[in-house]
C-alpha positions as CSV (number, residue, x, y, z in Angstrom):
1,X,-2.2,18.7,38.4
2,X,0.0,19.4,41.0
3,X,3.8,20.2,41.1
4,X,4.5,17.0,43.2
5,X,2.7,14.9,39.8
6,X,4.1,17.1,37.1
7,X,7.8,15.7,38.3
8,X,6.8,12.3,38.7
9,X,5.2,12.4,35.1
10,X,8.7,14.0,33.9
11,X,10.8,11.6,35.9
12,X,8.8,8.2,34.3
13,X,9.0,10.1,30.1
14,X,12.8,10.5,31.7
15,X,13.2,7.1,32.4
16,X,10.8,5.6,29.1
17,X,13.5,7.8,27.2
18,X,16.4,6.2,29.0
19,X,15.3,2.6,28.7
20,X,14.5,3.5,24.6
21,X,18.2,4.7,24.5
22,X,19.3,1.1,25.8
23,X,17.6,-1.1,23.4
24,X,18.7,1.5,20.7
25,X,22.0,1.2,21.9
26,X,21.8,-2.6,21.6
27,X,20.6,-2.2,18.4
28,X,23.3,0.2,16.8
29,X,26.0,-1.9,18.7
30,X,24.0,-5.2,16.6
31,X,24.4,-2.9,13.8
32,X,28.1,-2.8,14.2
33,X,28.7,-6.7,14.3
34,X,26.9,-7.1,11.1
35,X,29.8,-5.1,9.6
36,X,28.1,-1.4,9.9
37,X,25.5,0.2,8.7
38,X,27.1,0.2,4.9
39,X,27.4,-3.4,5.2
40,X,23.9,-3.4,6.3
41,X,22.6,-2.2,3.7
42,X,24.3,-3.8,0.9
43,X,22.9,-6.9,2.1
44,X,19.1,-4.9,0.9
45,X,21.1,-3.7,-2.3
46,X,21.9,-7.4,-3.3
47,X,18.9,-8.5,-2.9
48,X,17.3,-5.9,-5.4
49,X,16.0,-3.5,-2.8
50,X,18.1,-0.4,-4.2
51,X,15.2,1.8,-4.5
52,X,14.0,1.5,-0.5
53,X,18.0,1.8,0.4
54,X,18.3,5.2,-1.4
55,X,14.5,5.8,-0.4
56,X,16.0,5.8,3.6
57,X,19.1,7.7,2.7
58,X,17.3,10.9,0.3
59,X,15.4,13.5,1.7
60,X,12.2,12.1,0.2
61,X,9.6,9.8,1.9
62,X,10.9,6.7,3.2
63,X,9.6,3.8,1.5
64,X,8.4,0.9,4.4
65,X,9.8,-2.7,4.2
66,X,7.8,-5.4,6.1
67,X,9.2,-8.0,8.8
68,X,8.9,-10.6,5.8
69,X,11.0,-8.8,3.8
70,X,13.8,-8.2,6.7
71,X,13.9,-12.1,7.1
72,X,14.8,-12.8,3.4
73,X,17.5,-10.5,3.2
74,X,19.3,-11.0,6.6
75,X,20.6,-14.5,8.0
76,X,18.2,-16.2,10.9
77,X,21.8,-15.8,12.8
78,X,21.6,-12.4,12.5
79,X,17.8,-11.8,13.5
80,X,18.3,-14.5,16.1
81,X,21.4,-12.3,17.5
82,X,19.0,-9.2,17.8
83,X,15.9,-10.5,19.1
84,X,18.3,-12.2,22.3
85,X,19.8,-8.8,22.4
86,X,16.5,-7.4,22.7
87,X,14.8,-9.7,24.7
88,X,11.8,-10.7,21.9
89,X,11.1,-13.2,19.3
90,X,12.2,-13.2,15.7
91,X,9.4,-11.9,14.3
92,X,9.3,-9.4,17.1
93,X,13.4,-8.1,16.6
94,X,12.2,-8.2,12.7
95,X,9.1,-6.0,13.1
96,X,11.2,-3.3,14.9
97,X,14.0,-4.0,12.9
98,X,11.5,-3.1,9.8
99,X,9.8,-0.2,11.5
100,X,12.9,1.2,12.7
101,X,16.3,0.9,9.8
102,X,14.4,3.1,7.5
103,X,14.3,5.9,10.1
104,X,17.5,5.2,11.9
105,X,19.4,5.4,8.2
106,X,17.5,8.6,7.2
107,X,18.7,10.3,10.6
108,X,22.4,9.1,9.9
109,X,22.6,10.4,6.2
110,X,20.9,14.1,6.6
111,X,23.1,15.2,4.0
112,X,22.2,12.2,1.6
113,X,24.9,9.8,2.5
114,X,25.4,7.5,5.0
115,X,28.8,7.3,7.1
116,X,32.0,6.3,5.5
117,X,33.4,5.7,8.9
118,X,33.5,6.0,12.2
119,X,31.4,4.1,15.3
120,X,27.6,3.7,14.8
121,X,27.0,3.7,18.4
122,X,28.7,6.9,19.3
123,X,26.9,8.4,16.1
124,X,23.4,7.2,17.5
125,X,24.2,7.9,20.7
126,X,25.1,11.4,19.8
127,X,21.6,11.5,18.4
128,X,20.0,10.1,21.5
129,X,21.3,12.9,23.1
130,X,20.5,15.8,21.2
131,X,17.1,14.7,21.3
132,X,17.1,14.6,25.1
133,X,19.2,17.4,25.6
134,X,19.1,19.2,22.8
């Protein structure tokens, strides 16, 4: 491979990584107008789903929810509100949504707990970058 297609390889991963950091952003700013990610997920703690909250926020595994599951719990306002935000279906926003939550929570609560205060986005963000950056 030459030098010349070595760069262009890094500059497309550069820009998958940068358009990855926009629907993330989308999604933690989403996260925000549900009340925050505490708000969040009390809305999975009402709804008897305690043990895959703290499963996210331990050190442990993280236990998997399904789509389904993520359209009991949250309003069709609110999964509407993400899939426009995301360009995609329902069921698509609610697929990521399931795939993702249990992974974005576990890398906002390292220590066990997620955060008190302060703004999600700028959180993730933070993450975003370390991981690019870092």
């Amino acid at each position: 491979m030459s030098g010349m297609e070595y760069q262009g390889e890094m500059t497309m991963g550069l820009m998958d990584q940068f358009n990855e950091s926009l629907d993330y952003k989308k999604t933690l700013q989403w996260v925000e107008d549900q009340g925050g990610i505490n708000s969040l997920l009390d809305k999975f703690r009402q709804n008897g789903l305690s043990d895959k909250v703290s499963s996210w926020i331990g050190s442990g595994e993280n236990s998997p929810i399904s789509a389904d599951t993520i359209q009991q719990v949250l309003s069709s306002e609110a999964l509407q509100s993400l899939a426009s935000r995301l360009g995609v279906d329902v069921s698509k926003a609610s697929g990521l949504l399931a795939e993702y939550l249990p992974k974005v929570v576990d890398l906002l609560s390292p220590k066990g707990e997620t955060p008190k205060d302060g703004n999600l986005l700028t959180m993730g963000w933070e993450l975003i970058k370390g991981k690019l950056f870092g």
